[in-house]
PAVO-609570 format. One record per residue (C-alpha): x, y, z; residue in one letter. Coordinates in steps of 0.25 Angstrom, whole numbers. Layout:
N
<rec X="X" Y="Y" Z="Z" res="a"/>
...
***
This chain:
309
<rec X="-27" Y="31" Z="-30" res="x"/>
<rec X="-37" Y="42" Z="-36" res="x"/>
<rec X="-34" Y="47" Z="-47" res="x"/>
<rec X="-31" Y="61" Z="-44" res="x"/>
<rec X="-18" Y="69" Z="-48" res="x"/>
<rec X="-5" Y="62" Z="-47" res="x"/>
<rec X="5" Y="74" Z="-47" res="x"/>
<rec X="20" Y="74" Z="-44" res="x"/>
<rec X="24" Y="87" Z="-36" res="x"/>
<rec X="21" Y="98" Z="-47" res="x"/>
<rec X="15" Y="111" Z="-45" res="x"/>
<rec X="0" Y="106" Z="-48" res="x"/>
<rec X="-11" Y="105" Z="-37" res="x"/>
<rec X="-23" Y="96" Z="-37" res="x"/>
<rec X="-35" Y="97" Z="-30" res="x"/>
<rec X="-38" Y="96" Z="-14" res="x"/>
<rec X="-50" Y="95" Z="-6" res="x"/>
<rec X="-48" Y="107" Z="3" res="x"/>
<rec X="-61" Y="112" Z="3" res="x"/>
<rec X="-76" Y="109" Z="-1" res="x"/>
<rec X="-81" Y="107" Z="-15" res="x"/>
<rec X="-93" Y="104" Z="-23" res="x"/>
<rec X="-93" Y="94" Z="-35" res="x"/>
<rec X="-104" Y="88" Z="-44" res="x"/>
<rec X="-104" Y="74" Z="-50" res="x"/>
<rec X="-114" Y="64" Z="-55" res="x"/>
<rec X="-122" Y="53" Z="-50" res="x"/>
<rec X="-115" Y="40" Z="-50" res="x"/>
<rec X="-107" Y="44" Z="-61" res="x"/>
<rec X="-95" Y="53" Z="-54" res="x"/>
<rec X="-85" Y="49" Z="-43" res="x"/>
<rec X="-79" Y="59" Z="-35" res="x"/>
<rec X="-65" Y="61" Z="-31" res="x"/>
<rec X="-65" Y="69" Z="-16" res="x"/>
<rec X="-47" Y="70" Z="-16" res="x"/>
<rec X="-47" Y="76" Z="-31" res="x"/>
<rec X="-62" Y="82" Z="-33" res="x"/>
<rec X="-64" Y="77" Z="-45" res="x"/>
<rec X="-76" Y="69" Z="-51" res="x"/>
<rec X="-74" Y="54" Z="-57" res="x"/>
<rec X="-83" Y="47" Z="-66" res="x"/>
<rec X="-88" Y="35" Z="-63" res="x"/>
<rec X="-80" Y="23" Z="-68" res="x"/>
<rec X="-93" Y="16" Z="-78" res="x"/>
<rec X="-86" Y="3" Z="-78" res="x"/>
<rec X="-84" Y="2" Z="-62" res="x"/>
<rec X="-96" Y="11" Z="-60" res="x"/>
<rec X="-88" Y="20" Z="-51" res="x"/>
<rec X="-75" Y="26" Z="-46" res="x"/>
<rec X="-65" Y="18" Z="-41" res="x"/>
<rec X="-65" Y="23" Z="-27" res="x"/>
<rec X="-47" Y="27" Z="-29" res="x"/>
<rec X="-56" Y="36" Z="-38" res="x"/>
<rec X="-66" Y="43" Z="-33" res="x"/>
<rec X="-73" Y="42" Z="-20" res="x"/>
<rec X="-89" Y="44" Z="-22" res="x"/>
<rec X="-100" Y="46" Z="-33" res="x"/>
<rec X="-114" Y="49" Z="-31" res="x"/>
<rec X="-126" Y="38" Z="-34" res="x"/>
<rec X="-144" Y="38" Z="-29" res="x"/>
<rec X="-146" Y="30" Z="-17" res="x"/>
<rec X="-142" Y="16" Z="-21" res="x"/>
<rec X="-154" Y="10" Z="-13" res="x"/>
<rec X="-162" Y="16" Z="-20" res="x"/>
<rec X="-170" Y="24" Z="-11" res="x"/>
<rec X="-169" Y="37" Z="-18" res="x"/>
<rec X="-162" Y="45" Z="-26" res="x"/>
<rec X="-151" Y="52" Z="-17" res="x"/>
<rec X="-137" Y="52" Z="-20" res="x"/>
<rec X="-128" Y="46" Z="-11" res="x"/>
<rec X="-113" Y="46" Z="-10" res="x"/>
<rec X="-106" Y="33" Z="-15" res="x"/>
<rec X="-91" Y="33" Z="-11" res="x"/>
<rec X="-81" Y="25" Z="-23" res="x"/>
<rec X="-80" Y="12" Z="-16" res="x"/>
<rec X="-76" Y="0" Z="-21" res="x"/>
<rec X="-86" Y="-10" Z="-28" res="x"/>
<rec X="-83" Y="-23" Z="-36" res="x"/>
<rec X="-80" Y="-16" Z="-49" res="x"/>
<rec X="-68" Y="-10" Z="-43" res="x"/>
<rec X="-58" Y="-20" Z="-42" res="x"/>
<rec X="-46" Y="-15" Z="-34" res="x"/>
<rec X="-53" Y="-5" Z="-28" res="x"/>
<rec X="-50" Y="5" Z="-15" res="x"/>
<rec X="-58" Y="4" Z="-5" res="x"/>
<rec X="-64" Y="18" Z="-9" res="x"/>
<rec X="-70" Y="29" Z="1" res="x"/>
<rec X="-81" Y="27" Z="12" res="x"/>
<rec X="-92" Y="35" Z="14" res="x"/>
<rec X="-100" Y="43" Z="28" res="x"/>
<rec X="-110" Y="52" Z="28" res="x"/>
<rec X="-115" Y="63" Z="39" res="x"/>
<rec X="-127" Y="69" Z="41" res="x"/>
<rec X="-121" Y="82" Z="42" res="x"/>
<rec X="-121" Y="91" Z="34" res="x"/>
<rec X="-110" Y="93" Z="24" res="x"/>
<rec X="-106" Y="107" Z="29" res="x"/>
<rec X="-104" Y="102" Z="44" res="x"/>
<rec X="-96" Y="88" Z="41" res="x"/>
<rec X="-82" Y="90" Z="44" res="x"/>
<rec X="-71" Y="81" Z="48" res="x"/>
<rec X="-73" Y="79" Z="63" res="x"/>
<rec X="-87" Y="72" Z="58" res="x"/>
<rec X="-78" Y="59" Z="53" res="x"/>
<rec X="-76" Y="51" Z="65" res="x"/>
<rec X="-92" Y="51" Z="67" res="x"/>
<rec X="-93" Y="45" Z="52" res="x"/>
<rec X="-92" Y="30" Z="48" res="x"/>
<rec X="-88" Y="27" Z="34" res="x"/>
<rec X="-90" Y="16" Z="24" res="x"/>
<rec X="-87" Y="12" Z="11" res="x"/>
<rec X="-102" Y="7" Z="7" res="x"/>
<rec X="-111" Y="15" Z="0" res="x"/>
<rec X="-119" Y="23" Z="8" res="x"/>
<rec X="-132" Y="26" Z="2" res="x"/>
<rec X="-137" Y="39" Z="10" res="x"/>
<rec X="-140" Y="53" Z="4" res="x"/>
<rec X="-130" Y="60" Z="2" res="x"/>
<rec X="-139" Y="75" Z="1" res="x"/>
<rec X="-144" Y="71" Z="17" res="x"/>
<rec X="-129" Y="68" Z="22" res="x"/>
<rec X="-114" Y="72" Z="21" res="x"/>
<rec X="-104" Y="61" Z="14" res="x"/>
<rec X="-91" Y="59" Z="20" res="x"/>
<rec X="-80" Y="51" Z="11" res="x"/>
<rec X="-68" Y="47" Z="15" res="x"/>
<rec X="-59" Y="44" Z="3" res="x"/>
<rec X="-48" Y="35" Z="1" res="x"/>
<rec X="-37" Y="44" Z="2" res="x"/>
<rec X="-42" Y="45" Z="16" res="x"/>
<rec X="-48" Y="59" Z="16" res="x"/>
<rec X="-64" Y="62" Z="20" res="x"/>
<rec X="-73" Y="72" Z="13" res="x"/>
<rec X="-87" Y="75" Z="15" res="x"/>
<rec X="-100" Y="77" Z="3" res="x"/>
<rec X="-110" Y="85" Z="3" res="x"/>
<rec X="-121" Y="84" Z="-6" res="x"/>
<rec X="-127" Y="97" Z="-15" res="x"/>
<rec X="-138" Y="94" Z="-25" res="x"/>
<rec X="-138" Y="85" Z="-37" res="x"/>
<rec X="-137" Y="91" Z="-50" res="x"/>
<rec X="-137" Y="90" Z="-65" res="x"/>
<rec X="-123" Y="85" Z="-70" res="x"/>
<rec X="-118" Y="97" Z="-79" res="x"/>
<rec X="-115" Y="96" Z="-89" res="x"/>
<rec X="-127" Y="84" Z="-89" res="x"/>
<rec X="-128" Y="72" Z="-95" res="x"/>
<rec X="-141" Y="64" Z="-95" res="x"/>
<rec X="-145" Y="59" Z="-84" res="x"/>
<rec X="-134" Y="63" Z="-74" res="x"/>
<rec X="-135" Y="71" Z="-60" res="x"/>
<rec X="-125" Y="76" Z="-52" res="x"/>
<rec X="-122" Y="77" Z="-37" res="x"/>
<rec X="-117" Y="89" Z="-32" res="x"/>
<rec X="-109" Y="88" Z="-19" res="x"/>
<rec X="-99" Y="95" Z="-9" res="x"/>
<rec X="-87" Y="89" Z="-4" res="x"/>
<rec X="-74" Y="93" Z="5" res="x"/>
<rec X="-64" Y="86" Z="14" res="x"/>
<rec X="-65" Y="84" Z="27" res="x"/>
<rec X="-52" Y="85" Z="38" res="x"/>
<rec X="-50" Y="87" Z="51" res="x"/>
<rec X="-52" Y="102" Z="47" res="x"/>
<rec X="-61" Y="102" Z="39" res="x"/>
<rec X="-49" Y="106" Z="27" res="x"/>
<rec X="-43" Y="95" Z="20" res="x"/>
<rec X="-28" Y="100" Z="23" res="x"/>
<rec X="-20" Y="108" Z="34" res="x"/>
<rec X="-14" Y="120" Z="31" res="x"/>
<rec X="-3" Y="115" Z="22" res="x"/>
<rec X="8" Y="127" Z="27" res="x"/>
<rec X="6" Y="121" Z="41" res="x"/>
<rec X="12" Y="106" Z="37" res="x"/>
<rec X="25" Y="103" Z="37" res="x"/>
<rec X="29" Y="100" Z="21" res="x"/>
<rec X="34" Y="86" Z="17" res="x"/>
<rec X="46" Y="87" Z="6" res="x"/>
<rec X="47" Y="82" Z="-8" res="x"/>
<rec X="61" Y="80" Z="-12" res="x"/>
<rec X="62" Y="80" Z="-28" res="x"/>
<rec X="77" Y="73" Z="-26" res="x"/>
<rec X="72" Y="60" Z="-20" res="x"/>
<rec X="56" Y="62" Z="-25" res="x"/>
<rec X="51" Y="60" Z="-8" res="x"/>
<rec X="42" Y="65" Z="0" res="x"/>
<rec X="47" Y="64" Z="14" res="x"/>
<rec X="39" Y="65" Z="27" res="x"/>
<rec X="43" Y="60" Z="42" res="x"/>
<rec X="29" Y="61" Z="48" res="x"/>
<rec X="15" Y="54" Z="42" res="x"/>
<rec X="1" Y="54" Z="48" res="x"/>
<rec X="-5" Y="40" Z="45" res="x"/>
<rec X="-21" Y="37" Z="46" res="x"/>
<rec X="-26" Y="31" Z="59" res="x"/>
<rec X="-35" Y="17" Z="60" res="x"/>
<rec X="-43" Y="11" Z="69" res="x"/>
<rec X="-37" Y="-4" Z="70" res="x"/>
<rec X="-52" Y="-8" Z="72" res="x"/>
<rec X="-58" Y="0" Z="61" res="x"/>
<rec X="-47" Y="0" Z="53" res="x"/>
<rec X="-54" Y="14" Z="49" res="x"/>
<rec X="-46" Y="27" Z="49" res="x"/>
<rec X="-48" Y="36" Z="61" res="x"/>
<rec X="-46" Y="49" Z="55" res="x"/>
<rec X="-31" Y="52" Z="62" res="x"/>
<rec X="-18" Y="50" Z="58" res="x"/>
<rec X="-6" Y="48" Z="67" res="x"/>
<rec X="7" Y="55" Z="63" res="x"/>
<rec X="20" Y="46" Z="60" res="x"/>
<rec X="34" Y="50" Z="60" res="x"/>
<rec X="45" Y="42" Z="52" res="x"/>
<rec X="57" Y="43" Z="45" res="x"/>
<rec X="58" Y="42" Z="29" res="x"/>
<rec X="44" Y="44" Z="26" res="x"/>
<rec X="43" Y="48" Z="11" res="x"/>
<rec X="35" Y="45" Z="-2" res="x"/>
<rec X="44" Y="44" Z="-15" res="x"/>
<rec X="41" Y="48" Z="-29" res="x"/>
<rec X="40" Y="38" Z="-39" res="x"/>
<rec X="44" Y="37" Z="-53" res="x"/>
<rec X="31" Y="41" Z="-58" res="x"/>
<rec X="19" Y="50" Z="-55" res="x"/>
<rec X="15" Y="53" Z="-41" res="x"/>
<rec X="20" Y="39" Z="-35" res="x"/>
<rec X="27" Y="39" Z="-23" res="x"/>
<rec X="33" Y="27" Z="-13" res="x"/>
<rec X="32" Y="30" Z="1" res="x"/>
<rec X="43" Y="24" Z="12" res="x"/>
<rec X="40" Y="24" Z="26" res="x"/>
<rec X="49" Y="21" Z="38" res="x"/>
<rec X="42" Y="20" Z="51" res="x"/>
<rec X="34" Y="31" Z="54" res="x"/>
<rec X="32" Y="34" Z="70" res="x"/>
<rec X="19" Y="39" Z="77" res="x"/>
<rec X="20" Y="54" Z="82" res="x"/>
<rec X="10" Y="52" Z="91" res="x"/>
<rec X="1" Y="65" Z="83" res="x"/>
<rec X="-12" Y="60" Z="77" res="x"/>
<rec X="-19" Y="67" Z="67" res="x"/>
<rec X="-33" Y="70" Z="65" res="x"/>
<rec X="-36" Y="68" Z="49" res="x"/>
<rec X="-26" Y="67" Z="37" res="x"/>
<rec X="-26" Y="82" Z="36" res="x"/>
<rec X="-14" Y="87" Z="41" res="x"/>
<rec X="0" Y="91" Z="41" res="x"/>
<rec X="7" Y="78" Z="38" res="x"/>
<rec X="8" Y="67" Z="27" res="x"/>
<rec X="-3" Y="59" Z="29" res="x"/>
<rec X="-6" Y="44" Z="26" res="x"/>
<rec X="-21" Y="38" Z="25" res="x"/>
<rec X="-21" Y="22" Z="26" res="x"/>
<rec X="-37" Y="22" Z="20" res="x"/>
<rec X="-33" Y="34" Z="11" res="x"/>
<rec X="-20" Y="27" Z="7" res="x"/>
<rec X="-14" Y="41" Z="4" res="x"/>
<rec X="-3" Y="50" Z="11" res="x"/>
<rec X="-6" Y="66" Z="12" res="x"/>
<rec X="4" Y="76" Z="14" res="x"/>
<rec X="1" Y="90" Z="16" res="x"/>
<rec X="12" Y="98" Z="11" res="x"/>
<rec X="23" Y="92" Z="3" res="x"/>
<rec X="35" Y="102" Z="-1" res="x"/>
<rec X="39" Y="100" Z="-16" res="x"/>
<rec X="52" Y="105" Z="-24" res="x"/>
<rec X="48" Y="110" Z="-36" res="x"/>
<rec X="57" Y="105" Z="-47" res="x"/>
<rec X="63" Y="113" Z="-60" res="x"/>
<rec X="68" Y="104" Z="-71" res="x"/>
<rec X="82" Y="105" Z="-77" res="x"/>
<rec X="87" Y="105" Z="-90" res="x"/>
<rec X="94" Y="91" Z="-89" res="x"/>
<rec X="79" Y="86" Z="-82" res="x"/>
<rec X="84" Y="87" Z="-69" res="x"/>
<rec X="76" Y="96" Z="-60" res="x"/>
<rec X="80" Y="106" Z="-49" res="x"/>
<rec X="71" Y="109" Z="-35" res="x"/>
<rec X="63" Y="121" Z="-36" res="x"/>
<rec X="54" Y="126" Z="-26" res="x"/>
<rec X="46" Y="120" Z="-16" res="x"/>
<rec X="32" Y="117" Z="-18" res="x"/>
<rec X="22" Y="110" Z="-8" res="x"/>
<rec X="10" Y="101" Z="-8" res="x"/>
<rec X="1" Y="93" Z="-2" res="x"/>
<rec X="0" Y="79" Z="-7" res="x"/>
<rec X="-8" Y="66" Z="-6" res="x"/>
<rec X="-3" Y="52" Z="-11" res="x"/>
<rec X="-8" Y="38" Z="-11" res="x"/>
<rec X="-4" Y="25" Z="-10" res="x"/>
<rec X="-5" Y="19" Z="-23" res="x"/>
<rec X="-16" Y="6" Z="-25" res="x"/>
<rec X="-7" Y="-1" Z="-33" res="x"/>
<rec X="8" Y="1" Z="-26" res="x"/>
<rec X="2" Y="2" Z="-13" res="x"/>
<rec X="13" Y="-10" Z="-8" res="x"/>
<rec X="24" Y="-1" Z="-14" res="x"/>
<rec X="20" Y="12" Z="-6" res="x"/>
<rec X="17" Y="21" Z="-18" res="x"/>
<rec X="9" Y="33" Z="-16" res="x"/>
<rec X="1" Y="41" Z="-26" res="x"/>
<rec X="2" Y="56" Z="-26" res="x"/>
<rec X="-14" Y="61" Z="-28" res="x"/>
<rec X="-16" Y="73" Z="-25" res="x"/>
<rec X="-5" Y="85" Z="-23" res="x"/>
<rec X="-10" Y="100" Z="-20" res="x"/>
<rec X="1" Y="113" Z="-19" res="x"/>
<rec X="2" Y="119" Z="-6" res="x"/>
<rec X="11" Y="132" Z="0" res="x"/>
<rec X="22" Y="128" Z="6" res="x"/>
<rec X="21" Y="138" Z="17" res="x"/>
***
C-alpha cells in the first residue's frame, strides 16, 4: 500500500487530485507520489522507491546520448524483493494541454524504461491503484534551497477521466451507509474492471454488479477493513472509466473507490459509550492489503469530506 494517510471516519480531509498542479523535485534523487502529491526521497540503500511508494523520478538519458531527462516510472528491480509490479509508462506526442482521456485507448503501456525526452513528449502513468495521469515537462531548475551539485525538474501533472475531472459531481451519487453499531460499509451494487482474456490488460470499463450482502467491515485496529461478498449479478450497464457514481473495484489497482459515503458522527459519553450525531459524507478509497490479501482486508488510503447534498 502506499503509504498515505490511514484515517478512520473523522472530520479530517486529505488531499485529491482534482485539478492540475505543478511540483518541483531533484534529479534522480526524489520519487513522486501522483494519489497523495507528495514528494519521496529515494531509498539510498535500494537506490529507489519501492513502486507501493512512489510512481516515478526523474534521471539523464540512460544511453547516454544526451543529457535529457527522461521520466523513469518505480518498477520493480532486483533490489526489491517482494516487490508490486509498479506503474507503466506511455507517452504522446501531444502536447500536454490537448492529452485528455479519450487519447488512452491509442496508447500502449509498458513497465520498461523508456528512454525518450520528456521536454519533446507528454508522459502518461498509469498507477497501481489503477488511476492515469499525464506529465508535462516545465524547465529545469536549481534546487532551492540548493545543495551542491543538485537540479531540479519542474513539471505539471493532473488526472486524467473520462471528463477530463477526476470525480463526478459527488451530490449526484447515491451515498453508501456507515453504520457505527456494527462498524460496515453496505453496498448492493459494484462496478468491477473489465479485461481482455487475450491481453489480460485492462480495457478502460467497468461492468456494474448487483448482489446482496456486500460490505467491508472495520477492524479492530486503524483503517483495516474485511470485505464479504455473495454473488454479485451483471446489470447489463458498463461504465466507461472508474469515475463514476458507484463503488468501484480495480483488479490491476487492487483498490475499491466509493464516491460518497455517509458517516454518523459520534459524541462520546461519560461511561466511554458514544451516541450518533450528525451525518457527515465522504468520498473514500481502500486497498487490498499486500500481506492479508488471502483474508480480504482492505486498507482505507485516502478519505476527502464532501456535502451531503
Amino acid at each position: 500500500m502506499k503509504i498515505f494517510l490511514s484515517l478512520i471516519f473523522l472530520g479530517m480531509s486529505v488531499f485529491n487530485a482534482a485539478s492540475a498542479f505543478e511540483n518541483t523535485i531533484r534529479y534522480e534523487e526524489d520519487c513522486f507520489d501522483l494519489e497523495a502529491g507528495i514528494v519521496i526521497p529515494r531509498d539510498p540503500v535500494i537506490g529507489a522507491c519501492l513502486p507501493e511508494i512512489g510512481d516515478f523520478w526523474f534521471t539523464y538519458s540512460p544511453a547516454g546520448l544526451g543529457t535529457y531527462t527522461v521520466v523513469s516510472q518505480n518498477r520493480c528491480i532486483m533490489s526489491m524483493p517482494m516487490c508490486e509490479e509498479g506503474a507503466k509508462i506511455a507517452h504522446s506526442a501531444k502536447a500536454y494541454s490537448e492529452v485528455n482521456f479519450t487519447d488512452l485507448s491509442s496508447l500502449e503501456f509498458t513497465s520498461d524504461l523508456v528512454d525518450i525526452d520528456f521536454a519533446s513528449v507528454t508522459a502518461i502513468l498509469h498507477t497501481l491503484e489503477g488511476h492515469y495521469y499525464k506529465l508535462g515537462f516545465i524547465e529545469e531548475v536549481p534546487c532551492n534551497p540548493t545543495p551542491a551539485g543538485d537540479t531540479c525538474v519542474k513539471f505539471q501533472w493532473e488526472q486524467l477521466s473520462d471528463s477530463n475531472s477526476p470525480d463526478p459531481n459527488p451530490n449526484g451519487c447515491e451515498a453508501v451507509v456507515y453504520s457505527n453499531t456494527d462498524k460496515k460499509i453496505t453496498f448492493d451494487k459494484l462496478a468491477m474492471e473489465l479485461y481482455s482474456p487475450f491481453t489480460d490488460e485492462p480495457n478502460g470499463q467497468f461492468a456494474l454488479f448487483t448482489g446482496a450482502d456486500m460490505s467491508l467491515t472495520m477492524l479492530a485496529g486503524f483503517g483495516d477493513f474485511k470485505y464479504k461478498g455473495g454473488n454479485p449479478t451483471y446489470t447489463g450497464q458498463t461504465l466507461i472509466g472508474a469515475n463514476n457514481c458507484y463503488p468501484t473495484y480495480s483488479t490491476q489497482g487492487k483498490t475499491v473507490r466509493f464516491p460518497k459515503i455517509k458517516v454518523p458522527l459520534v459524541s462520546i459519553l461519560p461511561d466511554g459509550n458514544t451516541a450518533d450525531g450528525p451525518m457527515t459524507c465522504y468520498s473514500a478509497m481502500l486497498k487490498l492489503s499486500t500481506t492479508q490479501a488471502k483474508a480480504n482486508i482492505f486498507k482505507l488510503i485516502e478519505i476527502n469530506e464532501i456535502p451531503c447534498e
